[in-house]
N, C-alpha and C positions, 0 to 999 in steps of 0.2 A: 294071329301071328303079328309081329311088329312090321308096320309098315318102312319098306327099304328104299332110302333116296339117296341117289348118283349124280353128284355135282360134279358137271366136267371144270375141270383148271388150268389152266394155259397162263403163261407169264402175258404180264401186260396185263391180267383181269382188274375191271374197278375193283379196291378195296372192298367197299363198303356191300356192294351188291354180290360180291363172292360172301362177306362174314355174316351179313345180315341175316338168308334164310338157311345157312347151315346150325345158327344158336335157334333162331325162331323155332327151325322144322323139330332140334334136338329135345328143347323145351318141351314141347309138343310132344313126345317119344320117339318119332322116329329114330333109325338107325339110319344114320346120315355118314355115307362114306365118301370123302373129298379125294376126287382119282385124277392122278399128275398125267396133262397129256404133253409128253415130252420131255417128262422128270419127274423127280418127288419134289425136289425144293424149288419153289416158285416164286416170283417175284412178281409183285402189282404195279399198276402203272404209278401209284401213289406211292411205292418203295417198298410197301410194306411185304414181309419174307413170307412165304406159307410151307408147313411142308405135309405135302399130301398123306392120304392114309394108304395111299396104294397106287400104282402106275395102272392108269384105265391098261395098259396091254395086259397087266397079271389080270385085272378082273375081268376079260372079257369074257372069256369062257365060264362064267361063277354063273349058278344058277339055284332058285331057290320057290317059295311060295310062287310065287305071282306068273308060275311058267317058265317055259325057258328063258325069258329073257332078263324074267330073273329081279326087275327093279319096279317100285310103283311109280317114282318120277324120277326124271332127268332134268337138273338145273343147272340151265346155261346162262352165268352171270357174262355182264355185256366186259363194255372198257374196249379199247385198243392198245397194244394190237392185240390185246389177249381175245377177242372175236375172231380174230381175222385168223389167231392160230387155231383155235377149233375150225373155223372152215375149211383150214386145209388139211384138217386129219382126216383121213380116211377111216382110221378106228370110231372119231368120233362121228362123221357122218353114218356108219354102219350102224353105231347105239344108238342115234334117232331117227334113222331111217327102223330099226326094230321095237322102238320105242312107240312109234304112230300104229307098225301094226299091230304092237302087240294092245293097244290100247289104252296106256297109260299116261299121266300127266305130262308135258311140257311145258317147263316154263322158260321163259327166257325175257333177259332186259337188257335196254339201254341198245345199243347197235348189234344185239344178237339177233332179234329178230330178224333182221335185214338181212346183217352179213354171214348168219351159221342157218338158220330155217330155211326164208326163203329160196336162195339158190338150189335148196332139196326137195322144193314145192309143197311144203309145211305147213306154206302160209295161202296156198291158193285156194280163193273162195273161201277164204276164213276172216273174221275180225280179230285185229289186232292193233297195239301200237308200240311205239318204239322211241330210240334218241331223235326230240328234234331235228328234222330234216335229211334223216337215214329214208323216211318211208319212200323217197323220190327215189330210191334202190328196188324197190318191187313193186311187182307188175303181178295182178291177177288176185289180187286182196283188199280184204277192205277195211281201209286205217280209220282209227278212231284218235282223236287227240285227249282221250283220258288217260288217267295216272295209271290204270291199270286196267286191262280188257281180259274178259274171259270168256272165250267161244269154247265150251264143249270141255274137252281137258287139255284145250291150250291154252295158257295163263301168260300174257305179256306184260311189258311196263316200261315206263319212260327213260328213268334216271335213276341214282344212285339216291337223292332227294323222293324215291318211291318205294325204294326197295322195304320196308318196313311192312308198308300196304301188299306189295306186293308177296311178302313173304307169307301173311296173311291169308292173302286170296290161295296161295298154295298147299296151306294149313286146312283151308275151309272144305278145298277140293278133294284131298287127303283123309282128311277127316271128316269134319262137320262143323259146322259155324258155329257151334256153342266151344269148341274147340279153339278156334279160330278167335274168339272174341276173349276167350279165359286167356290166351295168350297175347292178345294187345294189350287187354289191362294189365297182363303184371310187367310191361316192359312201357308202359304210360302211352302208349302209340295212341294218335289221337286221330279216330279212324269221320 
């Protein structure tokens, strides 16, 4: 079955790190559905418009291969305040909070780590990294200052200037690294 990935979207997201592993992951095959938290039509912090495939409230109840929960990853692109609105969803803390147990990827970059994971204790006793100078925000993890960290099936990453690598590592998790690698070549990523 095609593997299914749920990018949460909140206005204020970076650009780059919302577009980046929705082409990457699609490239790749997955079925990649972009779910509006708090609308369909969204706006980034760099202006740019988006308009989701679906309001995470219609999908929360969708269920499919992968169990109830229905999704193989959850991608939490950083940016502010589009972070700060996923952390105060409650819909969206409910899909990563079902997300950990059901066992599936997490990714997340840029000030998500800090400001949508950790507070839901995502990140505790896990490696991970984040926006310079976000990690001074959690308590009970252990930062690493690479472009991209991978504990387990939590996949983090810095910046927006990562998100390529990062969408990668997400691919690799997903799939497999010979996956992951056919898809940096054909978009020149210079890993």
């Amino acid at each position: 079955m095609k593997k299914r990935v749920i990018v949460l979207l909140a206005d204020g997201f970076e650009d780059v790190e919302a577009t980046t592993p929705i082409d990457y992951l699609r490239r790749a095959g997955a079925d990649v559905v972009v779910a509006g938290v708090g609308g369909l039509e969204l706006t980034g912090a760099r202006g740019m418009r988006v308009k989701a495939d679906a309001s995470l409230a219609d999908l929360i109840g969708e269920t499919s291969h992968a169990g109830s929960f229905g999704w193989d990853v959850v991608v939490v692109p950083g940016g502010m305040p589009g972070a700060s609105n996923i952390a105060a969803s409650v819909l969206c803390s409910g899909v990563l909070k079902s997300a950990a147990g059901a066992d599936c990827v997490i990714a997340a970059i840029c000030a998500a780590p800090a400001v949508v994971l950790a507070p839901l204790g995502l990140l505790t006793r896990r490696r991970f990294t984040c926006y310079p100078g976000m990690e001074s925000k959690v308590s009970g993890a252990i930062f690493f200052e690479d472009r991209v960290v991978v504990d387990g099936k939590l996949i983090t990453s810095r910046a927006a200037g990562t998100a390529g690598e990062w969408a990668v590592a997400i691919i690799a998790a997903l799939y497999d690294r010979e996956t992951a690698d056919k898809i940096a070549q054909s978009v020149l990523l210079k890993l």
